[in-house]
C-alpha positions, 0 to 999 in steps of 0.5 A: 500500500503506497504511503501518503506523504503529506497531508496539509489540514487548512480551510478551505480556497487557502492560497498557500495550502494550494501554492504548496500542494502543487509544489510537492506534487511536481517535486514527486511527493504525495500529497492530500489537502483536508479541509478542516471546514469541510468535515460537514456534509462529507462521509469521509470521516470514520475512525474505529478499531480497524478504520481511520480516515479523513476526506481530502479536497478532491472527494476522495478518502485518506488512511491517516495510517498512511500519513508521513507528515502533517501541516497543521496549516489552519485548522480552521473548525467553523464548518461550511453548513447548509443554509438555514442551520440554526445557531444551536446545531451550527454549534454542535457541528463545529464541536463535533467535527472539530474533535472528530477530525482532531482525535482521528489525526491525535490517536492514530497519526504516528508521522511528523507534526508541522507542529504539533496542535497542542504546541501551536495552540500554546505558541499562538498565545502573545504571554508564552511567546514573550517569556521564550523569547526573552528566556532565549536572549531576545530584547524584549519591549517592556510589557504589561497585559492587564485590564486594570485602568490604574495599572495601565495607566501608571504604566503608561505615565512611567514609559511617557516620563522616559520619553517613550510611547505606549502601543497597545494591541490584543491578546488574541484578536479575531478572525473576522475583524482583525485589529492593529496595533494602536498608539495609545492616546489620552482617550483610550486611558479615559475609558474605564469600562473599555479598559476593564472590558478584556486584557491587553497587551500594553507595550513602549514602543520600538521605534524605528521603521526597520522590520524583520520578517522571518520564515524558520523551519526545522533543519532537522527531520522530525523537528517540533517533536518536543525533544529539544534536539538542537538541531537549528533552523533554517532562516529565510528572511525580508526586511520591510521598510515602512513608517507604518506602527503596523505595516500589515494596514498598507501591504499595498503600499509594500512594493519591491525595494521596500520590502527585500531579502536579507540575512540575520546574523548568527546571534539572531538566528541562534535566538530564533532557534532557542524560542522556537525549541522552547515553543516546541515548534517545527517552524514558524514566521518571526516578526522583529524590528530593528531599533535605532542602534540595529538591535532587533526586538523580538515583537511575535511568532506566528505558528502558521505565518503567511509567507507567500506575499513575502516572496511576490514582493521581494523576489526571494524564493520562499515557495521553494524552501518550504516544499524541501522542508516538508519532504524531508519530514517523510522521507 
């Protein structure tokens, strides 16, 4: 029985998912796209004692016995259901073909993870981030996270009384309205109720227009597993010049020359690899920005960071490094 290589879980029309798929496929390996959206209304989800299988994007079925490798792209679980679903049953829906479709890969997937659920969900949360970063040597803004108008506000008055600004940005944010970061004015530290409404991340601002953006995927086979191997990342970065606080509100206005390939220096990249071990991750998409001296600060890593506009903007092959680093987890 041939052996599937790759399995890519993501929703459905996701550009990168489709860019990567065709690139593995021409390069000879196999590969099936789950669209985790898509569980709803399909029958090819069945798990028992002698079955386990998921439906792929062209109709068909695949044994997850059979699988080497599995993107956790973006597992997004709101299921495309019929028109007219009530709210009750779309909920349900949702819970049961997320935990069906995770307990299958979770019980009988025994390839590698890129990564591993349980990491990226621990990953994604901005709290662990800081504290890896920092542990693995990175400079790191000075941050608060709190819904506490007096303690956001005495540390906003601190940082202003050393000259410097204050931004403020969400914890976790949401899929259908993405907010950006925001300076944080005499307004926002009036509003009380506002404040008191849900923790936020409180931070001095970098200032400085240099940023970093960095796809590092794992050197070595099987990485992200948790074991701590030491093995290193491989580092494929661009600088994006902008003026913008948050230069993903004008991604237009990022054209060639502004957005171009560099390098990291070794220190940095040993950096990147340290946080990504701790985070337990295969790879990830690193987001700096170098202060007026050149120092680069750690800002976040994405666990599934885009990457494809990174390469139409700046030439650099991106596209490329990814499919090697998927083949080489199943082979």
């Amino acid at each position: 029985m041939a052996v599937r290589h790759v399995a890519i879980v993501s929703e459905r029309d996701d550009l990168h998912a489709a860019v990567v798929r065709e690139g593995l496929r021409r390069s000879g390996v196999g590969c099936d796209l789950i669209e985790a959206d898509g569980i709803c209304g399909h029958d090819g989800l069945t798990w028992s004692d002698d079955t386990s299988t998921l439906p792929t994007a062209d109709g068909g079925r695949i044994d997850v016995r059979e699988i080497g490798a599995v993107w956790w792209r973006r597992p997004v679980m709101h299921q495309l259901v019929p028109q007219g679903t009530g709210e009750a049953e779309a909920d349900l829906v949702d819970n049961d073909c997320r935990n069906a479709l995770l307990g299958v890969l979770l019980n009988d997937f025994s390839g590698t993870w890129i990564s591993h659920p349980h990491a990226t969900s621990t990953a994604e949360n901005k709290l662990v981030q800081l504290r890896a970063a920092r542990s693995a040597g990175f400079q790191v803004p000075l941050t608060l996270i709190s819904q506490d108008p007096a303690e956001i506000r005495k540390f906003c008055a601190s940082l202003n009384a050393r000259g410097r600004e204050v931004i403020v940005k969400t914890v976790r944010g949401c899929s259908t309205r993405p907010l950006l970061t925001r300076r944080v004015t005499d307004a926002h530290l009036a509003a009380d109720q506002s404040m008191r409404m849900t923790p936020a991340i409180y931070q001095e601002c970098v200032p400085g227009t240099r940023h970093i953006r960095a796809l590092c995927l794992g050197s070595g086979s099987g990485s992200g597993s948790g074991s701590g191997s030491g093995s290193g990342f491989d580092v494929h970065a661009v600088e994006i010049e902008s003026d913008e606080l948050d230069w993903r509100c004008n991604l237009r206005g990022l054209v060639s020359g502004i957005t171009r390939p560099t390098t990291v220096d070794e220190a940095t990249a040993a950096r990147m690899t340290d946080t990504l071990e701790r985070l337990h991750l295969a790879m990830g998409v690193v987001d700096l920005k170098l202060d007026p001296s050149g120092c680069p600060v750690w800002l976040e890593v994405n666990p599934q960071g885009q990457f494809l506009f990174m390469e139409a903007l700046s030439g650099k092959d991106f596209t490329g490094p990814f499919v090697e680093f998927l083949s080489r987890q199943v082979r």
